[in-house]
C-alpha positions in Angstrom: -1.8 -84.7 117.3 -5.1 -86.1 117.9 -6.2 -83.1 119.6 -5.2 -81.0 116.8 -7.5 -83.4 114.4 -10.2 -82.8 117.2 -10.0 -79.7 116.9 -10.1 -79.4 113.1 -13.4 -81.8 113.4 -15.1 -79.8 116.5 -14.9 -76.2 114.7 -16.0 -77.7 111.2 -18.8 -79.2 112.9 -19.7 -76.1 114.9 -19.7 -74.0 111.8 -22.3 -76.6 110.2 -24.8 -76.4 113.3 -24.8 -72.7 112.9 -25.6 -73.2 109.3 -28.4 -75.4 110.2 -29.6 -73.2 113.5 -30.0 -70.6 110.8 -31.3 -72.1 108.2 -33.9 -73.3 110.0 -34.2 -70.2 112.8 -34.6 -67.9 109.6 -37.5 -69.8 107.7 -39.8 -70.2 110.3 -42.8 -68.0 110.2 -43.0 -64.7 111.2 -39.3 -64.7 111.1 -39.2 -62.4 108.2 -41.3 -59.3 110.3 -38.2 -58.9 112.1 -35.2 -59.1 109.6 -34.6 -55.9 109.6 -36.1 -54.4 112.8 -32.6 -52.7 114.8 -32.3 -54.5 118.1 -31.3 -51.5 120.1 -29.2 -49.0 119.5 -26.0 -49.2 117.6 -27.1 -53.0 117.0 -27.1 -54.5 113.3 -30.4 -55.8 112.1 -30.6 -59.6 111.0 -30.0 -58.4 107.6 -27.0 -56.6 108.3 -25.5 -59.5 110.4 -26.2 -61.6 107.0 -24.5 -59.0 105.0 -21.4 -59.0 107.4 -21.2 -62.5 107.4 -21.4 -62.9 103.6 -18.3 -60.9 103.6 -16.1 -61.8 106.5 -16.1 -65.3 106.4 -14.6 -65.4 102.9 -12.1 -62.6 104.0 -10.9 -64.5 106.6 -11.0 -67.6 105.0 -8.4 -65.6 102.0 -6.4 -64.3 105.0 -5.9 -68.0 106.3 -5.1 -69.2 102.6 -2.5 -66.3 102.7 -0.7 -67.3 105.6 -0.8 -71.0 104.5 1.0 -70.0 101.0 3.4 -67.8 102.8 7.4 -68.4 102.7 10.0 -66.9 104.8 8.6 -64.7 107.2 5.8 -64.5 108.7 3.4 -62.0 106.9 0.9 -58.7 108.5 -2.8 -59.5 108.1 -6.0 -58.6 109.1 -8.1 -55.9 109.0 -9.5 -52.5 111.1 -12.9 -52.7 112.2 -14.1 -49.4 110.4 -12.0 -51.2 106.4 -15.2 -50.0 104.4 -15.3 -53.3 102.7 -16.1 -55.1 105.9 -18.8 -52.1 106.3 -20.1 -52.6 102.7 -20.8 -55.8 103.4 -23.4 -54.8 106.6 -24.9 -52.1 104.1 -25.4 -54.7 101.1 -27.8 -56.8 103.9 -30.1 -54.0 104.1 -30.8 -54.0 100.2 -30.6 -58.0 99.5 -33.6 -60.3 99.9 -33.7 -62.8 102.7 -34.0 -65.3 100.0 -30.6 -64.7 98.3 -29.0 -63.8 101.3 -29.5 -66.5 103.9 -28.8 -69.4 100.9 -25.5 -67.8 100.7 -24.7 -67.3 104.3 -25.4 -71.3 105.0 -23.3 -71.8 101.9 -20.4 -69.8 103.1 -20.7 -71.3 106.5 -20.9 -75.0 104.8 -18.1 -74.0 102.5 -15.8 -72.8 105.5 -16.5 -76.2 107.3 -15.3 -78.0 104.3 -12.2 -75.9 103.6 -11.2 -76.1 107.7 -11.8 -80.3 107.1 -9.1 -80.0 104.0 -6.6 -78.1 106.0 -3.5 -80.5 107.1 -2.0 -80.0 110.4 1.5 -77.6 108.9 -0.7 -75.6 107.5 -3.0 -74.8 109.9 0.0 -74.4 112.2 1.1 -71.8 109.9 1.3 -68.4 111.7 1.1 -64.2 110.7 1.5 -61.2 112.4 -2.5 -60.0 112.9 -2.7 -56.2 112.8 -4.4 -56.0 116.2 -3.6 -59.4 118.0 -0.3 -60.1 117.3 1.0 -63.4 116.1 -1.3 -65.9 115.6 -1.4 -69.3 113.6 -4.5 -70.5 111.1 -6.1 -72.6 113.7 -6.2 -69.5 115.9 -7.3 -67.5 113.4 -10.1 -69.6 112.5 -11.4 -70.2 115.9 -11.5 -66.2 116.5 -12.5 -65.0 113.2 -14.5 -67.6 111.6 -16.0 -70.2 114.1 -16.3 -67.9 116.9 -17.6 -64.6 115.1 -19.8 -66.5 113.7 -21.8 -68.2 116.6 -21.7 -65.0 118.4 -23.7 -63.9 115.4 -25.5 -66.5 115.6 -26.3 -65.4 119.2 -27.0 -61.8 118.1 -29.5 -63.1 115.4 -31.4 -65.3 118.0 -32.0 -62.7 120.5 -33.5 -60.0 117.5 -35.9 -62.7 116.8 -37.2 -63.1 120.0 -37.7 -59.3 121.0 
């Protein structure tokens, strides 16, 4: 049980150091020559990473509230990679400002450290049939698609900056 609560503490606190890497990474100067430069090719720019990230952590923070308020079996979730919301959500980067965008990034980021902190052990036990992946429980879930996706964004985002 302690592990579990270690657990809980160690991904809510990973999400709030990528909130502050970024934070601070994107406000630095010069930063803002490379938002939207394209890495390489079929890369996303900075901009688009924001916009994805916008988007998915709130999806998958919905999917994991799902599966929590599920009874009886358990229920199909996720998403393919080519669901034109998720895609929408890469294109809106390129048309937002940096200004808008990275304030609501670190706030989504914050706000999924918070909700993962107010999650009690059942539920994120709780489990659901992932379209791709098969069963997997909240605390999975939120490790892959949340904590995860989001420092290898993070990683992505770094590594356009420097080039």
């Amino acid at each position: 049980m302690t592990d579990d609560i270690d657990l809980t503490t160690a991904q809510a606190q990973r999400l709030e150091r990528v909130a502050a890497q970024l934070d601070s990474m994107l406000r630095q100067p010069g930063a803002t020559a490379r938002l939207s430069t394209h890495p390489g090719e079929d890369e996303w720019s900075v901009m688009q990473i924001l916009g994805h990230l916008a988007e998915s952590i709130p999806y998958w923070l919905d999917q994991c509230r799902n599966l929590i308020a599920a009874t009886g079996k358990p229920p199909t979730f996720g998403r393919k990679l080519d669901a034109p919301e998720r895609l929408v959500g890469v294109d809106r980067g390129l048309t937002e400002e940096i200004n808008e965008l990275l304030p609501r990034v670190v706030g989504e980021i914050l706000a999924a450290a918070q909700a993962i902190r107010r999650m009690s052990l059942a539920e994120r036990g709780k489990t659901g049939l992932h379209i791709r992946d098969g069963e997997l429980s909240v605390a999975q879930v939120i490790e892959r698609f949340i904590v995860t996706h989001v420092e290898g964004h993070l990683t992505q985002i770094q590594a356009a900056l420097q080039r």
